[in-house]
N, C-alpha and C positions, 0 to 999 in steps of 0.2 A: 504494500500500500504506500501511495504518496502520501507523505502527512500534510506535505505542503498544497494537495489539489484543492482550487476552491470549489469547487463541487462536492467536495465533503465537508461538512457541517462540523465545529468543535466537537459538540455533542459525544457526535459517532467519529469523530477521531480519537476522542478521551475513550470514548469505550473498547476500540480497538485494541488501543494502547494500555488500558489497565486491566484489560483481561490476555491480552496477548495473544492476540486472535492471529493465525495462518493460513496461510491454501492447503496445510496439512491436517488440518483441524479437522473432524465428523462431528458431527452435533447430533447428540438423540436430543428430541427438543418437545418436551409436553408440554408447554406454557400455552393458555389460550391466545390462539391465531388475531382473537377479534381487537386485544389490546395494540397498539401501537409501538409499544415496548415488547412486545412481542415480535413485531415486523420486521422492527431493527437487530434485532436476532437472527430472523427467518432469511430477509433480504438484505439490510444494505451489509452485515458483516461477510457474507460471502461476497456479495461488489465491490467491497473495499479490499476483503483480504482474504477472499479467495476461496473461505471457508465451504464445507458441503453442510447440511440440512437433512436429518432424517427428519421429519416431521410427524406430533401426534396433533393432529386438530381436533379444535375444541368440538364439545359435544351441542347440537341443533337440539335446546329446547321445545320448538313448535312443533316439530316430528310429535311431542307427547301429545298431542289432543286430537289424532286422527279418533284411534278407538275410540276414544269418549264421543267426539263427533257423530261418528258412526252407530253408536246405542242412540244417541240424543233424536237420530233422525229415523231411526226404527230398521235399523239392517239385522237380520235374525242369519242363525247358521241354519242354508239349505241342509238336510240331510241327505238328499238325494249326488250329491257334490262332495260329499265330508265322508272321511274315514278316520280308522284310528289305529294307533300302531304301540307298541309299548317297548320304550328301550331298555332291553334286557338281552346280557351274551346266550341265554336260554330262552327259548320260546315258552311267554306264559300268556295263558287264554286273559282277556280280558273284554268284560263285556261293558259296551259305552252306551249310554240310550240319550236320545234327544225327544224330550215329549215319550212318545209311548214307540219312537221306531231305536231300532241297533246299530248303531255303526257300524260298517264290517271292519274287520282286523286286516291289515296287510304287515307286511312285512319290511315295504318299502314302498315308499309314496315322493311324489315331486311335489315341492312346494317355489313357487315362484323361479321355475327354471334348474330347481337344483334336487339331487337325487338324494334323499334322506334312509338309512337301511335303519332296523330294530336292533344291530348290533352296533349300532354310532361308529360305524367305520365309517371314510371316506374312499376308501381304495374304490365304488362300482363308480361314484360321482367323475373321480377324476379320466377311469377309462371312459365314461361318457365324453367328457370335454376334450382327450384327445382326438377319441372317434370323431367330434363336432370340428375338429381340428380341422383333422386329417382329408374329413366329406371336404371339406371348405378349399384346401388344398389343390384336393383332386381335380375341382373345379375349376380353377384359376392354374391350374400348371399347362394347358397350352396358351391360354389367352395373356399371361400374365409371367409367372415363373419364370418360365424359362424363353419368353421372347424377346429376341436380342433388337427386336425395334422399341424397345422400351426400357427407358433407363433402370437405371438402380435407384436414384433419388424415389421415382414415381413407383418401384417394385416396393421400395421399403417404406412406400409410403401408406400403401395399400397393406403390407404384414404390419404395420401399427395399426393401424386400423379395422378390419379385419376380419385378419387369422389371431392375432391376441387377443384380442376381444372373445374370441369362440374357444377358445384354449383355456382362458384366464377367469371365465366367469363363475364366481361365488368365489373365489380363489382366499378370499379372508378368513373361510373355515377351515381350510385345509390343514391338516397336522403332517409337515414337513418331514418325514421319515426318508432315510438315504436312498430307498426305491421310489419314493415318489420325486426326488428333485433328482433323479436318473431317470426317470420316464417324459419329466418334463422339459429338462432339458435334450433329451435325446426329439422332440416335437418337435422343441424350438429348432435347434438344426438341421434335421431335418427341410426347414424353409429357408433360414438361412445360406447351407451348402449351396441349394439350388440358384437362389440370386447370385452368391459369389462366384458360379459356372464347376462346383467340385462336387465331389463323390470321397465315398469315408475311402475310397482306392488311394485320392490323394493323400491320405495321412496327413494332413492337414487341421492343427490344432483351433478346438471350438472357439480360443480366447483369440487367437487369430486372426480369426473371420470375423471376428466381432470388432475386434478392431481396424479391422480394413476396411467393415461395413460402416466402420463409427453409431455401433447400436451396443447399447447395456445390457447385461445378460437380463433374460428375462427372470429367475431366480430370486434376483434383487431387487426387481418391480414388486415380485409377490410378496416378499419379507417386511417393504415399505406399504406396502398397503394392509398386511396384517398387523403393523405398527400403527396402525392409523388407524386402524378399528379397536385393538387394544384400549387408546385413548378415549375412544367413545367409553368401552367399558368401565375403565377405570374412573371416569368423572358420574357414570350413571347415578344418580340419586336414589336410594331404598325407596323401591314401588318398581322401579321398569324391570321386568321380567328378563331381556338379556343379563344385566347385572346383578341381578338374583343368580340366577343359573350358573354365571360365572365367580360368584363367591360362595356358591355353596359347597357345603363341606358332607359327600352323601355318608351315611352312619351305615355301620355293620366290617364285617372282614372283607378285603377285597382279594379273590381269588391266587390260586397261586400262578407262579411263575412271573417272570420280569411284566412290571407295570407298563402301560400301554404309554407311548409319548402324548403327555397333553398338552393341549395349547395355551393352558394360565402360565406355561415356563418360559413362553418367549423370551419376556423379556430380560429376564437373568440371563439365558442362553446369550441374547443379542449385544447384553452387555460384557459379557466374558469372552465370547466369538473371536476368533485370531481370524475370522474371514474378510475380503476386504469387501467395502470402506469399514475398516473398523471403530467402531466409535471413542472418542477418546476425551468427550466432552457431553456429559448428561445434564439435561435440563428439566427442573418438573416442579409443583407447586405441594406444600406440606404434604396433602392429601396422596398425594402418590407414594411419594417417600411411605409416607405410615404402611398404606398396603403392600410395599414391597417390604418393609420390616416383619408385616404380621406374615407373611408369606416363607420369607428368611425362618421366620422361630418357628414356625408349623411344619413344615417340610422341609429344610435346609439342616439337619440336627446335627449332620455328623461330624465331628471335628475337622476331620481330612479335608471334606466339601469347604470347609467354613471356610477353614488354616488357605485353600486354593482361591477362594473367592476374595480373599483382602489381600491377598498378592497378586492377584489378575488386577484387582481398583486400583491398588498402587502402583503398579506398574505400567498398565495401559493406560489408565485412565487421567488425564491433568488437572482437568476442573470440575466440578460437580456443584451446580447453583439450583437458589430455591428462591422462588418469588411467589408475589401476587396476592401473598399473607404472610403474617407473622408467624414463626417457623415455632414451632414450641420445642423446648429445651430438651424432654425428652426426646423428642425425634432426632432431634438436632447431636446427642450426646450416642442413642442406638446406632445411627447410620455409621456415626464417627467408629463405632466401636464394629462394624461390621466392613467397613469398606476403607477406612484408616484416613475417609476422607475428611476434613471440616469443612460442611455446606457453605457456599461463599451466598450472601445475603447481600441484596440491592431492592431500591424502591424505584416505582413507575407507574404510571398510570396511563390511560388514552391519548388524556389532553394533555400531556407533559412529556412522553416520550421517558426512557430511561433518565432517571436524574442523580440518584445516589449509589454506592456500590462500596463494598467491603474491599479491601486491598486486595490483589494477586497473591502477592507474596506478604509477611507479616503476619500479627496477629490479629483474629478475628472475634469479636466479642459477642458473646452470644446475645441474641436480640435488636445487635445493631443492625442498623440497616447502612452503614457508612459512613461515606463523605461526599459533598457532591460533586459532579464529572464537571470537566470542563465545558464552559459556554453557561454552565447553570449557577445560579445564585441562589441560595434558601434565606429564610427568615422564620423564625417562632416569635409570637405572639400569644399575648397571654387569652387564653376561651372566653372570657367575660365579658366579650364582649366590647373591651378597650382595644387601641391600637401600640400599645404597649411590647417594645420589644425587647424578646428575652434573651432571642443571641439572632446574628446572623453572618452569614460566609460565603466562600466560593470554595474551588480546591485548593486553592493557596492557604489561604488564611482566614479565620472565625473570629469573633468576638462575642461577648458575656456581656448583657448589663451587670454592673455589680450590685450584689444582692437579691440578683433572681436565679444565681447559679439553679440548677439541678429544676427549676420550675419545668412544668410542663405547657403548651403550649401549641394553636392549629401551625400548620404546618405552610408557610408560604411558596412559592415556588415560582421563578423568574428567569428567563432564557429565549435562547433562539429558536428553541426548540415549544415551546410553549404554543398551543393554537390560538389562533385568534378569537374563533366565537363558535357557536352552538349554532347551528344551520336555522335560519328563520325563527331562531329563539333569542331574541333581544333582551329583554329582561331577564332571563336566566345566568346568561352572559353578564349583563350589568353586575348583575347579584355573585357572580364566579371570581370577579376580582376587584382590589381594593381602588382604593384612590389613586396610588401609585404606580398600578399596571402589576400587582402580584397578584397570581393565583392562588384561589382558596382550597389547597388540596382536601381538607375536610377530615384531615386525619393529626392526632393528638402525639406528640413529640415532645422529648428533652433533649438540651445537650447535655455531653458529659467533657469531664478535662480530657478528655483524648481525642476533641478531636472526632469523636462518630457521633450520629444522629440515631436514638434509641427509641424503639418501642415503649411506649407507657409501659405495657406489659408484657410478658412473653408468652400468654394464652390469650388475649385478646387487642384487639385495634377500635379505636372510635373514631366512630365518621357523624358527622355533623349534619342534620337536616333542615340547615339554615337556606342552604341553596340546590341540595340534593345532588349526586354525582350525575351527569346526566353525558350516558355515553352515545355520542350524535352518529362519528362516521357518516356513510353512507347508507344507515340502517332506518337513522335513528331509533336507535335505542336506549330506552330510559330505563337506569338503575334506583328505585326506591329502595333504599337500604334503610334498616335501623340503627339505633346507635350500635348496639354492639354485634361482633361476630362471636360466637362462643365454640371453641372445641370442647367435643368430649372427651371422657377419659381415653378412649381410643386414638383421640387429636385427630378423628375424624371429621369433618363437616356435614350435618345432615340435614337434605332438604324435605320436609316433614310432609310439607303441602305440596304437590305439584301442579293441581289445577287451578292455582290461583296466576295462570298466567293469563292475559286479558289479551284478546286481537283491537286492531281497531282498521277502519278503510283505511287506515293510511299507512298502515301496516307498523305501526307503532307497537312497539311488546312492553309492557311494564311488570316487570318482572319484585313482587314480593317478598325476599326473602326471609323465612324463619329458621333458624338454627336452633 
């Protein structure tokens, strides 16, 4: 990266610079997509410096109010349409009744394109989709394939489009066993060979062709898109049934012989992986940390496992950061003691882009949230309502009124990086900053003599509903928050109501939060 391009913003220069960001970097990156401080993650840090992006995006609350839609408007289940099937390695009769008729029992049934069996394999699904492949293939190898009147550009233009598509569909449930990513890549070359003008006669290596095609194994398409549905998972709220399913813990003995690969392992797999791109920068928000701890102490028991898992984090891995909440000291102390990492801790919000950020190197306090980046100026102010200031800085240099040490205080925020206004919301915007052109973050701070910007507390954050966080983008979307966020003992966050999200014609969502 140039530091000196004026095309880069202080901002995301300071951020480059005090995380140490490279073109060798891999980012696993949970943080929601929809923040701004998010983006600057996802995009400009690989624009500047080169970085790659696995991505988990955030979870589409409005997906929840189909079903309910659906009961509210009188959609009943046909039986005449409907079957039932029971997942068990052993066939057991079960009788389903709708009204006074029986379901019938199969064994395996297709649901929205994808082949479900009573033994929860995937192995019949995935020879469907190469079969759907292959038909597709067949079709396209005089017209297409292999005619030499038609470029490569325009051949691989149509295998994106497609034959991956017919190959790759449902592809998020698939439980990745070393005969299945040997069948699918044996597909994928399959098409491949033929555009390149070779045959397996050539001996001619798969990574090869793919790079003389300049196309990415298909492999690592399916691993990032089941990385991306994981994310969906792991943010689902207690009530949506995929997220049930997938932290359920079933009870009884589970048969003998070696345990079947599941797919809640991904992500420890993905993180340990010596496969490339290998990740060497993980990103995610309290709440995932916690499940990947409770996950760690339920299943991960054995010392050897463990003893290998905090020397793969130490060794591969260089940063490991936690946003978007106040990290609680438990989580913050477990991770430490499992992966040998300390969560690096920064603040940001929509309208403010990244603003504060714990050191790279040095030490890291727990519950601070930093210092802030260059281009950014903060201020505290005491809550009551006065314009009374308790300290304020840049990343050079802070200052204390005397006698308000250690006070607490909202949170002001001032920079280049700060948006201008609320999209056709003038008075909201008026009410969002002060006299002076500072932003009302809404959030309760102290300084400390060192130099970092602290949490009121380490289990909770308070936001202020003087002017409401009101998050615009291009959505607009409006966040009603309460004052507090509360974790449980689990330092889980749980969203209790979910049908209190409201439509409106202008496609406004105002979203309630109870914790």
């Amino acid at each position: 990266m140039n530091k000196s391009s004026p095309s880069a913003p202080p901002q995301v220069q300071g951020l480059v610079s005090a995380w140490a960001w490279s073109k060798d970097d891999v980012i696993l990156h949970t943080l929601p997509l929809h923040h701004v401080h998010g983006i600057v993650n996802k995009l400009l840090c690989p624009l500047w410096a080169g970085a790659t992006c696995v991505m988990l995006p955030d979870f589409h609350p409005h997906k929840v109010q189909f079903a309910a839609e659906c009961e509210a408007v009188g959609m009943r289940i046909s039986t005449s349409k409907s079957e039932s099937m029971v997942l068990n390695r052993k066939r057991v009769e079960c009788t389903l009744r709708v009204g006074d008729e029986i379901l019938p029992q199969v064994e395996e049934f297709k649901y929205l394109g994808v082949l479900f069996t009573s033994e929860g394999r995937m192995e019949g699904e995935i020879d469907r989709r190469i079969g759907a492949a292959s038909a597709v293939m067949r079709t396209l190898h005089g017209s297409v394939v292999v005619k030499r009147e038609l470029s490569r550009k325009a051949k691989l233009s149509i295998y994106q489009s497609i034959y991956v598509p017919a190959l790759t569909y449902g592809h998020e449930l698939w439980v990745m066993t070393e005969r299945t990513r040997s069948r699918v890549q044996a597909a994928e070359m399959s098409f491949l060979r033929r555009v390149a003008g070779l045959s397996l006669r050539d001996r001619v290596r798969s990574s090869v062709i793919r790079e003389e095609l300049g196309v990415d194994p298909l492999l690592l398409r399916v691993e990032r898109s089941q990385m991306r549905w994981l994310g969906h998972l792991v943010r689902m709220p207690p009530g949506r049934l995929p997220g049930e399913v997938f932290r359920a813990r079933p009870t009884g003995r589970r048969p003998r012989g070696r345990p079947r690969t599941r797919w809640r392992d991904y992500v420890w797999e993905k993180l340990l992986s010596s496969e490339a791109p290998r990740v060497n920068v993980f990103m995610a928000v309290p709440t995932v940390y916690s499940k990947l701890i409770l996950h760690y102490q339920q299943h991960l028991t054995q010392p050897n496992v463990r003893d290998y898992i905090r020397a793969v984090c130490q060794e591969r891995i260089r940063l490991m950061v936690s946003g978007s909440a106040a990290l609680p000291l438990p989580v913050l102390q477990n991770w430490e003691q499992i992966s040998g990492h300390t969560l690096l801790e920064r603040y940001g919000m929509t309208e403010i882009g990244m603003a504060l950020s714990n050191p790279l190197l040095g030490p890291r306090i727990p519950g601070a949230v930093g210092v802030p980046l260059p281009g950014v100026e903060v201020r505290i102010v005491l809550d009551n309502g006065s314009s009374i200031v308790v300290a304020e800085g840049n990343h050079r240099h802070s200052q204390v009124c005397p006698g308000l040490e250690g006070k607490e205080g909202d949170l002001l925020v001032r920079g280049t990086t700060v948006f201008k206004e609320y999209w056709n919301k003038p008075q909201e915007t008026k009410e969002s900053f002060d006299a002076d052109g500072w932003f009302k973050t809404g959030t309760l701070l102290h300084h400390t003599c060192l130099h970092q910007v602290d949490y009121t507390c380490l289990y909770r954050v308070h936001y202020t509903c003087l002017h409401r966080v009101n998050y615009t983008c291009l959505h607009r979307v409006h966040y009603t928050c309460l004052h507090r966020v509360h974790y449980t003992c689990l330092h889980w966050v749980h969203y209790t109501c979910l049908h209190q999200i409201h439509y409106t014609c202008l496609h406004q969502v105002y979203y309630t939060c109870f914790h």
